[in-house]
Steps between C-alpha positions, in 0.01 A plus 500: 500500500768729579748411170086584352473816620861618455494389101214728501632786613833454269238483218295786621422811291519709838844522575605621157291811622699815568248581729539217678874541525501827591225451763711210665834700488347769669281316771850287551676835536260639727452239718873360558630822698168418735595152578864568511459797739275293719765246512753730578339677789360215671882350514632871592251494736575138693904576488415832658298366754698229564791775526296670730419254743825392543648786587200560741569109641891575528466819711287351759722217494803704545376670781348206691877294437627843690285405771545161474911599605362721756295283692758177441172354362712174331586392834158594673216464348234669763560834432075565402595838362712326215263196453196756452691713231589142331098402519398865386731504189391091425154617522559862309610324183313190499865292529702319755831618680791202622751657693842305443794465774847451361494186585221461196209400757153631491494687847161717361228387288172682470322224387622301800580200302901509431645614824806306599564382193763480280520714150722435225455697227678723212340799597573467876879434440510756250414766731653335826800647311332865490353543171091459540284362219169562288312240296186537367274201384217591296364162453404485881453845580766610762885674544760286671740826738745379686675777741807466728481562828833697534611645847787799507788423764720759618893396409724610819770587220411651133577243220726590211220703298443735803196318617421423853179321433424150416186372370439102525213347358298278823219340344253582171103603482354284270204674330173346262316805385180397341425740161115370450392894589748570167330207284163652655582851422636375107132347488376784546727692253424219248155510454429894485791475233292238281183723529729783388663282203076358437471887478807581293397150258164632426650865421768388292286282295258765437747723411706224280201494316437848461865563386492203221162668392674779449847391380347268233197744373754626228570162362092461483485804343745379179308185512173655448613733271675208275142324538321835390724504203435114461116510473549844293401745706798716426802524258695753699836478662445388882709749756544335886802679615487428884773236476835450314387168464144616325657730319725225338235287446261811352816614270537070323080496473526855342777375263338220437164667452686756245685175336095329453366816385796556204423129441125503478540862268742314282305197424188755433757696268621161359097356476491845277799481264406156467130574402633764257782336342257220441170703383759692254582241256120378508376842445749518194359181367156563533562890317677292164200238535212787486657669249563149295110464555380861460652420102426208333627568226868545626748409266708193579798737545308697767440146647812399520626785654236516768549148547907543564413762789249288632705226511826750629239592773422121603862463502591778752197394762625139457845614622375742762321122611819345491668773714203518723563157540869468562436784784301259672698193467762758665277620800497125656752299693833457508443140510390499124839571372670259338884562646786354300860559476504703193829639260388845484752556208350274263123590617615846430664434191187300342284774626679758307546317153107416545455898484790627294231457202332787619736680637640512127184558371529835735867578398577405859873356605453246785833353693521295766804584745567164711711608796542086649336188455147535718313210614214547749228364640212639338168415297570495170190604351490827712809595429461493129212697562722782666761495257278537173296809675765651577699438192150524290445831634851642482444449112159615423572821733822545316612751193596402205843418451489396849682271734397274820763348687467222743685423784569188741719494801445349849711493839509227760091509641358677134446543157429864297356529168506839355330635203646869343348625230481826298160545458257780596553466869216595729445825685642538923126522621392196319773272611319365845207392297644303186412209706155545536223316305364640182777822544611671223716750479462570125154370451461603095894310456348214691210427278678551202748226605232270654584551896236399705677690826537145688855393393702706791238364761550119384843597491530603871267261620689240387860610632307551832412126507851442498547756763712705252489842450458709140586910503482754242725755391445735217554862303226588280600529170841286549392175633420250742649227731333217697693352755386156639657300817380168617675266693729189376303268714190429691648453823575927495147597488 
């Protein structure tokens, strides 16, 4: 049953609670400088009284051993002066008094049980030797004093220190002081000091309370304010600035609030260029099919030239399709990639004679600069695909009489591919968003070359799966170059 209810309160919700923790710090804190203080002056209290009654019980004993010497009560014992002073201090602190000859018998006992008997005992022959002794037992509730009785003899010549007394030690008062009016008194003591820590429980836990209330209202105020913005009641940024610690967790939820909001605005843009891009090669189609059927009697040349732009029009949304769908195939896991050790040189190489035919066509000189051998660990497919947009649009961007130089070179953990060319180049304040879907910079140049404003966004998407990284650098007018760094193997990323 216990191992039961133990297991359940490992697997219970409640003491994940910063309430709860705080609330049991604080009661803890509260209520262990009540107990400890209680402690503390309940023993200060006993060692003082203890202390106390001692000293009181070694005084009187003193004083009676004086008289003791006075009235030669060792060797008579019927002095009633000295036997009512022994009764009266017996009686005063609930104990019992032995008076002790130095011959170790029992001459006095106020119990009347031990006289003429014979005590051995540390304590006695300790103090025989003028050194008295204190014990207290707190198991049985009394103080052990043992006192010389010491008389002072005159010496009829001083001793060597100047001296001319003598003190020798005739006999010892044996003394049982009971200490039940202490335990009595600590009773006492004890009790009114739990009603005061019942008192001090109740007020700290109502005020533990009342302080986690407090401490924790700003972390319920973020929560309801995520949950507002959760159900949709509001789209603004949240502000709880009692805490550091809410203001940390306020500044990530505003950041990532601002980082959901760019998202959501660019899929609506995206949703939009894609709508457009789409509905414009339709909408060309269907204006060359009305005006096909608004004349019948065309001729076949008219035809046949309607029919080329139709099927030029098909042609573009089919590879705006095809883009549309590469981007996608891009978006999902890294999982899907198909990682190989790959020669970039020859992949490069076969790349480039694969699109030499147009960069001749454009009067464009492409060279590939091979720094080293590269071999990486990289999906082949994907990489091709960054190579020949890169390289694709370094020549259709490009002047005539142009050139486009590639280059390969890696160091010990990666590989760069760089693409130069001397082409248009694109403007400063256009250069942070060459990346983006459906961006063009020049969008008349772009649909006169076919662009569909996708290739730079496949591009990047696809160096990010290898968690590369691709920058641009440009001057409008001279050219452009596209830097690209992934690493040479998996294990880097």
């Amino acid at each position: 049953m216990a191992k039961r209810i133990i297991l359940f309160l490992k697997n219970s919700r409640i003491w994940r609670s910063l309430k709860v923790r705080l609330f049991i710090i604080m009661f803890l804190m509260g209520m262990a400088p009540a107990v400890f203080m209680r402690a503390g002056i309940l023993e200060n209290y006993e060692s003082r009284a203890v202390d106390v009654r001692t000293q009181d019980v070694q005084t009187q004993l003193r004083i009676i051993a004086n008289h003791l010497i006075t009235y030669n009560y060792l060797q008579d014992t019927s002095s009633e002066g000295i036997g009512a002073e022994l009764e009266q201090l017996s009686n005063l602190y609930n104990g019992r008094v032995l008076v002790i000859n130095a011959g170790l018998k029992v001459v006095k006992d106020t119990y009347g049980i031990s006289e003429g008997k014979t005590i051995i005992s540390e304590e006695v022959i300790r103090c025989m030797k003028g050194g008295g002794t204190v014990s207290y037992d707190p198991v049985n509730r009394f103080i052990e004093i043992t006192v010389p009785i010491v008389e002072t003899l005159t010496l009829p010549e001083p001793s060597e220190d100047g001296t001319d007394t003598k003190e020798v030690v005739r006999g010892v008062m044996l003394t049982s002081v009971s200490t039940d009016s202490i335990v009595n008194t600590m009773d006492v003591l004890n009790r009114k000091a739990l009603i005061m820590e019942s008192i001090m429980l109740i007020c700290i836990f109502a005020l533990a309370l009342l302080l986690v209330r407090v401490m924790v209202r700003p972390f319920d105020r973020v929560t309801t304010a995520i949950n507002e913005m959760k159900e949709g009641y509001r789209d603004d940024p949240i502000s709880v600035p009692d805490y550091l610690e809410t203001e940390h967790i306020v500044d990530a939820f505003n950041s990532l609030l601002a980082r959901m909001k760019a998202l959501d605005d660019s899929r609506q843009e995206f949703v939009a260029n894609v709508s457009h891009e789409l509905k414009t090669p339709i909408t060309s189609v269907k204006v060359l099919a009305d005006s096909l059927l608004a004349q019948p009697d065309a001729p076949a040349e008219l035809y046949k030239e309607f029919m080329a732009d139709i099927a030029e029009e098909i042609e573009r949304e089919d590879k705006i399709i095809n883009d549309l769908l590469a981007l996608v195939k891009q978006d999902k896991s890294v999982a899907e990639m198909n990682v190989s050790v790959v020669n970039l040189n020859t992949l490069t190489e076969i790349i480039l004679k694969r699109l030499r035919p147009i960069a001749r066509k454009n009067n464009v000189e492409v060279t590939l600069i091979s720094r080293r051998q590269v071999t990486a660990e990289v999906d082949e497919v994907k990489m091709s695909l960054i190579l020949t947009n890169l390289v694709e649009n370094a020549i259709k961007y490009n002047r005539e009489q142009g050139k486009v130089e590639v280059s390969l070179d890696a160091d010990h953990q990666f590989f760069t591919v760089q693409v130069k060319d001397t082409g248009i180049g694109i403007p400063q304040e256009n250069i942070g968003q060459i990346f983006e879907r459906f961006y063009r910079v020049d969008k008349s140049h772009s649909r006169e070359i076919g662009g569909t404003g996708l290739g730079l966004a496949i591009t990047r998407s696809a160096v990010l799966l290898h968690r590369g990284s691709i920058r641009a650098e440009s001057v409008e007018g001279e050219g452009t170059t596209f830097t690209v760094k992934i690493p040479l193997t998996r294990t880097l990323v």
